[in-house]
N, C-alpha and C positions, 0 to 999 in steps of 0.2 A: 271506620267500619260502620257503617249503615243499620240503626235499628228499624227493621222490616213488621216489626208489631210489638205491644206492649200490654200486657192481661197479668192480672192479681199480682204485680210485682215484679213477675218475670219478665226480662230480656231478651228478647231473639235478634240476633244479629245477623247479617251474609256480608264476608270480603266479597272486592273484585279481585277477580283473576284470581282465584283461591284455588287451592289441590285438591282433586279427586281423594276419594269417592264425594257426591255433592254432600255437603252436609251445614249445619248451622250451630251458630256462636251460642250461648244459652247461659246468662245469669240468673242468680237469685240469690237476694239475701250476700254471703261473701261466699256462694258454691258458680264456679265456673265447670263449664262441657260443652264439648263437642259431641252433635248429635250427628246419627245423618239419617236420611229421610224415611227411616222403617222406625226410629226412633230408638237406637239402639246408640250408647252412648261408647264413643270412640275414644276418649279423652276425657279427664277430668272428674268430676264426682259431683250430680246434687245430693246433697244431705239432706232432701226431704221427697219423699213419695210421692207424697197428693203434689209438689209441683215437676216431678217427675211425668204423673198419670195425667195432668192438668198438657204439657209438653204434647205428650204421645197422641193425647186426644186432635187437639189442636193441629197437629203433620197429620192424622188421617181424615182430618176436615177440610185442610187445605194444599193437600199433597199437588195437585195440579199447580196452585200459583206458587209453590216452591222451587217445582222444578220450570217456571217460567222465570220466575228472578234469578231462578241459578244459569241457567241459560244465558240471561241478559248480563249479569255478573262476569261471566264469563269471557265477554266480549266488552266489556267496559261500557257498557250501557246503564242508565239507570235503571235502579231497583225499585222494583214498586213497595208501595209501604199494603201487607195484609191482615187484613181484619184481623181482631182478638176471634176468642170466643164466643160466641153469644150469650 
């Protein structure tokens, strides 16, 4: 599975060819989630907030090149790797 960015620790990850609704992989620390793209968590549990709110910030900064890797994922194309945070 593909880590697509990497900021303060956190993980984000995208399979290919992965099940609707799009969403993304998300470690930290030993908390595993599925997010998906409103950043509403599907799956799983982070046990901390600030890299919760750190998460959420992050999908509405880069909401476009999400749904262009998930697209590309999709179709077994390569995923592009996107920026952290600033």
């Amino acid at each position: 599975m593909p880590i697509i960015s990497v900021f303060f620790g956190i993980v984000i990850r995208m399979f290919y060819d992965d099940h609707n609704p799009p969403h993304i992989h998300v470690e930290y620390q030993s908390s595993k989630a599925l997010l998906d793209f409103r950043g509403n968590i599907l799956k799983g549990d982070l046990q901390s907030r600030t890299a919760l709110k750190l998460i959420r910030e992050w999908i509405d900064l880069r909401y476009a090149e999400l749904l262009e890797d998930w697209e590309l994922a999709k179709h077994s194309k390569e995923i592009k790797i996107i920026d952290p945070l600033p």
